[in-house]
C-alpha positions in Angstrom: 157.3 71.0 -10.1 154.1 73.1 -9.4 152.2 75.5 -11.5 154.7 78.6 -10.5 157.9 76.8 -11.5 158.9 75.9 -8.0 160.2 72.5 -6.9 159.7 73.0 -3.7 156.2 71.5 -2.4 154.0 73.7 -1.4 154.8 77.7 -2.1 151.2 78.4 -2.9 149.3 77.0 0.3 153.0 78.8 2.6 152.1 82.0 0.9 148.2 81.8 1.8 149.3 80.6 4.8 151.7 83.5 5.3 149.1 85.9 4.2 146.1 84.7 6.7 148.2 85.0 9.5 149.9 88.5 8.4 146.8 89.7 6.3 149.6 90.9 3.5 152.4 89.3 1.5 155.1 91.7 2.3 157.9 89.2 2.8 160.7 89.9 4.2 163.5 87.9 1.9 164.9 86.4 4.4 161.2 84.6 5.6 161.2 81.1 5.8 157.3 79.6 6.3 156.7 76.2 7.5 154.0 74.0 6.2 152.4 71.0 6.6 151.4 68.8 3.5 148.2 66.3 3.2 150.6 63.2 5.0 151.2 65.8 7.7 154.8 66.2 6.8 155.9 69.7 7.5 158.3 71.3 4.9 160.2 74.7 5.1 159.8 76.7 2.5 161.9 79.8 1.6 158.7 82.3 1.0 161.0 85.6 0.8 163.4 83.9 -2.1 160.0 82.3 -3.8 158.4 85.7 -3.7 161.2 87.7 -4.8 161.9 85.4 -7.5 158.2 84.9 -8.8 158.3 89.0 -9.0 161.4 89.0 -11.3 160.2 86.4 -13.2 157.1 88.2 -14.1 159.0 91.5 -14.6 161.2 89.2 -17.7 158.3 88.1 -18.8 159.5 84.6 -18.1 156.5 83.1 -16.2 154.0 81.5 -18.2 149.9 82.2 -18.7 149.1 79.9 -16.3 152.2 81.0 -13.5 151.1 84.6 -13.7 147.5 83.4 -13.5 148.6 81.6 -10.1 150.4 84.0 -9.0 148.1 87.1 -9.4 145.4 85.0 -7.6 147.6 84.1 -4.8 148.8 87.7 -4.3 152.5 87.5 -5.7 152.1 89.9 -8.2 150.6 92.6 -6.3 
């Protein structure tokens, strides 16, 4: 489990990733970014859900310091 809660590998670099190709984070729900990890492994990751869920999270107040802190500097929150 990462910083922002998430099982999933990797939901910090997809959203970057998302966000130098698109130059926003406006994801659509449905959005489904593939990444590749350090062993070159590639890994979908369901961005839309992540992001969607990360916002209601920090709506309830039910992220933590350091998951808001994450989140704000990836662009999440914004």
């Amino acid at each position: 489990m990462n910083q922002l809660g998430a099982t999933a590998p990797l939901p910090g670099p997809a959203a970057r990733q998302f966000k130098a190709r698109e130059g926003h984070l406006r994801v659509p729900r449905a959005h489904i970014e593939t990444v590749t990890d350090t062993d070159g492994r590639t890994h979908e990751i369901r961005l839309g859900v992540f992001r969607s869920n990360t916002r209601t999270h920090h709506k309830k107040q039910k992220l933590t310091p350091d998951q808001t802190r994450e989140a704000t500097d990836i662009g999440l929150l914004a």
